[in-house]
C-alpha positions in Angstrom: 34.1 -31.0 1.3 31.8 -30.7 -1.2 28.4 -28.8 -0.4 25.5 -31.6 0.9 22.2 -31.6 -1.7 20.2 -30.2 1.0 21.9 -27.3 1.4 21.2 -26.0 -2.1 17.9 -24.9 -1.8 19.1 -22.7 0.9 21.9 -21.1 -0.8 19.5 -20.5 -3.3 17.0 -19.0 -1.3 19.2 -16.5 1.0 20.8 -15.4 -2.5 17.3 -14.8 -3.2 16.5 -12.4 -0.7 19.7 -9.8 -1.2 17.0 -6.9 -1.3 17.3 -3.2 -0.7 16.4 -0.6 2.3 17.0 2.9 2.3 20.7 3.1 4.0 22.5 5.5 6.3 26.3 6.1 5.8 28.9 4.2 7.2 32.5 3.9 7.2 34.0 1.5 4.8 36.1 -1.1 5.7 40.0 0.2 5.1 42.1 -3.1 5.3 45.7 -2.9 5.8 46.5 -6.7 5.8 45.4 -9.0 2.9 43.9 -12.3 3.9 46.4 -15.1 4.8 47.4 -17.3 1.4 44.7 -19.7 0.9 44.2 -22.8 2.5 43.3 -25.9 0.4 39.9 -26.2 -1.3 38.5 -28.1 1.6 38.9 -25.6 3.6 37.6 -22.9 1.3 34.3 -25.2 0.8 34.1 -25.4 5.2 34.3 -21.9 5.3 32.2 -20.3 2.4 29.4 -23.2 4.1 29.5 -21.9 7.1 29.3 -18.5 6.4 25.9 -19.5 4.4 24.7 -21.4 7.3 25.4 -18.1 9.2 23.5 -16.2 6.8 20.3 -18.7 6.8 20.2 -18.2 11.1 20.3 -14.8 10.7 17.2 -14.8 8.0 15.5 -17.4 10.0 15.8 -15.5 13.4 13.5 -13.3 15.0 13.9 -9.5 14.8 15.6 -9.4 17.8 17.4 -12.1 17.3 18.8 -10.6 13.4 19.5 -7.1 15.5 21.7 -9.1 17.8 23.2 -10.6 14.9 23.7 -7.8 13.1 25.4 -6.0 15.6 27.8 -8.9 16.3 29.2 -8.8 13.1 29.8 -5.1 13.2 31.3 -5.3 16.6 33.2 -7.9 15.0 34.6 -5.9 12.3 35.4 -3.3 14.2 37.8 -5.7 16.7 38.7 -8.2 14.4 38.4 -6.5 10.7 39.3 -9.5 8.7 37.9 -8.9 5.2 35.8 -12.2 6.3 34.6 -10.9 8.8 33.6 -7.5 6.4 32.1 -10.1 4.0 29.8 -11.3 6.8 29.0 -8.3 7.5 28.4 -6.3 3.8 26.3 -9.9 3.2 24.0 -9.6 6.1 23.3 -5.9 5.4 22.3 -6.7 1.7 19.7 -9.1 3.1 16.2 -7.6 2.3 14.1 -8.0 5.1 16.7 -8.2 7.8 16.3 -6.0 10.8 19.3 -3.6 10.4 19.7 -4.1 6.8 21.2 -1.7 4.7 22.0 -2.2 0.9 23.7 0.8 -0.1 26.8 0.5 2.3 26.6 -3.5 1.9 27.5 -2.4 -2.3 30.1 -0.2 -1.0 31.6 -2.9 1.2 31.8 -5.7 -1.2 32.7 -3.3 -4.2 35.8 -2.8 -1.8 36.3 -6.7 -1.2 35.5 -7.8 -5.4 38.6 -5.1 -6.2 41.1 -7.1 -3.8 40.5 -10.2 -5.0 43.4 -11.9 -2.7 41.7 -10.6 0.5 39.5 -13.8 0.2 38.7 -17.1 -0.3 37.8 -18.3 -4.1 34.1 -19.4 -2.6 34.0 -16.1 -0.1 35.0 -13.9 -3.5 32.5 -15.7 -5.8 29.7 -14.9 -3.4 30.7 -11.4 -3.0 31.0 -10.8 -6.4 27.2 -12.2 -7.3 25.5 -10.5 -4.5 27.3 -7.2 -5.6 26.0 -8.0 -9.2 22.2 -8.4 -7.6 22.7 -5.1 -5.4 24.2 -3.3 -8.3 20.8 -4.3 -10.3 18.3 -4.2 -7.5 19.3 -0.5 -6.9 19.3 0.7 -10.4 15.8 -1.0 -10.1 14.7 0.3 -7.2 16.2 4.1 -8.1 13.9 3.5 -11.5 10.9 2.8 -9.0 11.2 5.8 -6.8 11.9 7.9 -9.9 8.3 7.3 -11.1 6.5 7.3 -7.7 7.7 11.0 -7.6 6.6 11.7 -11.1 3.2 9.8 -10.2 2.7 11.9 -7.3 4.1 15.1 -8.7 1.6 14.8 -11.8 -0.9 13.7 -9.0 -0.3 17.0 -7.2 -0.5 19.0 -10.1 -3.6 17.8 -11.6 -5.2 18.3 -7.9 -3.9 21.7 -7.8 -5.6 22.6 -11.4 -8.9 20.4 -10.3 -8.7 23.3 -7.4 -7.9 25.9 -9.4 -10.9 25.0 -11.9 -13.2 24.4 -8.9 -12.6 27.9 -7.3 -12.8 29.3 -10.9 -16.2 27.6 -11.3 -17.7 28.7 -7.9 -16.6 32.3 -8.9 -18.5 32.6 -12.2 -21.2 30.7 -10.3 -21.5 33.4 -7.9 -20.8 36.4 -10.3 -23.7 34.9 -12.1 -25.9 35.0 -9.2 -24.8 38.2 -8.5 -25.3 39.9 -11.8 -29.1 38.0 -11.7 -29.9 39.7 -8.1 -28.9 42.8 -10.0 -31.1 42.3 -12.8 -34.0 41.1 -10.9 -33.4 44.4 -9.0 -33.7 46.6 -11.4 -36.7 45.6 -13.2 -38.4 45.6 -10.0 -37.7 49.1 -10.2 -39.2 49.9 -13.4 -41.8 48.2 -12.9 -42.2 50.5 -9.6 -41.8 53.2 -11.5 -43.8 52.3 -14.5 -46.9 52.1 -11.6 -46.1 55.6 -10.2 -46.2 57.7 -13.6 -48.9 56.1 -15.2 -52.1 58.5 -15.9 -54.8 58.3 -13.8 -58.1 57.6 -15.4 -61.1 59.2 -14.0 -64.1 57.2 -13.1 -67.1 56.9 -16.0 -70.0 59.5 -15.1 -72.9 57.6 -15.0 -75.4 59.1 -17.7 -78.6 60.6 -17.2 -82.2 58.6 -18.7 -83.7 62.1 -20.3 -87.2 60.2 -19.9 -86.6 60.2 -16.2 -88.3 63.2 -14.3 
């Protein structure tokens, strides 16, 4: 059945926010059993729609609720492990946004699912393969980002450590300076001390006598 207008926008929109969080490691699917043959292309459309319906509940859910979620599918994966159910999965960990999300194991996952083509469905396989192309980018992109935040903050660092250096520099030729003026000051009060101790005495004018006076 073919996919109803109205869903569009929303396929659109969840594609749209396949984002990235720092990820912790986990262990990659290992399938032993490729996917049954496929059934007919109704059946494909039922199933690659309900899987985006999936998707959209789990974006439009609470935190709690996309925890619960997310945990489902991996409990689900660990029971079950049909490479649907990894799909699942690898799609709601590349969700930006999502509580739980976690983009670099959701590449790994569907990178394993896009190189066994006949472990899903022709709709399942097109959707893995273009939200792997969008992870692939998003973390070359996001790699690019942290790449120059470090050099912004490294260059940040460095020109505070040679503001400091200059600063301390400055406050030390300040106080040499003061230093060297106390000196000076000093020392010509000495002189001038000295200059008042050795200098001739000069005796008192004697006043003269009027020889008219008897």
């Amino acid at each position: 059945m073919p996919f109803a207008r109205s869903q569009v926008p929303s396929l659109v929109l969840l594609l749209s926010l396949v984002g990235l969080l720092a990820g912790c490691g986990l262990n990659l699917p290992q399938f032993t059993h490729p996917a049954a043959k496929a059934p007919p292309a109704i059946a494909d459309s039922e199933t690659t729609r309900a899987l985006l319906n999936w998707l959209e509940q789990l974006r439009t859910a609470t935190p709690a609720g996309q925890a619960e979620r997310v945990t489902a599918a991996r409990v689900a994966i660990e029971t079950q492990g049909t490479p649907s159910l990894h799909l699942r999965y690898a799609l709601a960990l590349a969700m930006n946004g999502v509580v739980g999300a976690d983009p670099v194991t959701a590449q790994k996952q569907l990178a394993i699912l896009v190189a066994r083509p006949e472990w899903l469905l022709p709709g399942e396989y097109s959707l893995a393969q273009w939200v792997l192309r969008e992870l692939d980018a998003r973390l070359v992109l996001l790699a690019e980002t942290q790449r120059l935040q470090q050099e912004v903050t490294t260059r940040e660092r460095e020109r505070n450590t040679a503001l400091g250096r200059r600063l301390l520099q400055e406050v030390e030729e300040n106080n040499r300076l003061h230093r060297a003026l106390d000196d000076a000051q000093q020392k010509l009060e000495a002189i001038m001390q000295l200059e008042r101790s050795t200098a001739p005495t000069v005796p008192a004018p004697r006043p003269t006598r009027n020889p008219s006076s008897p």
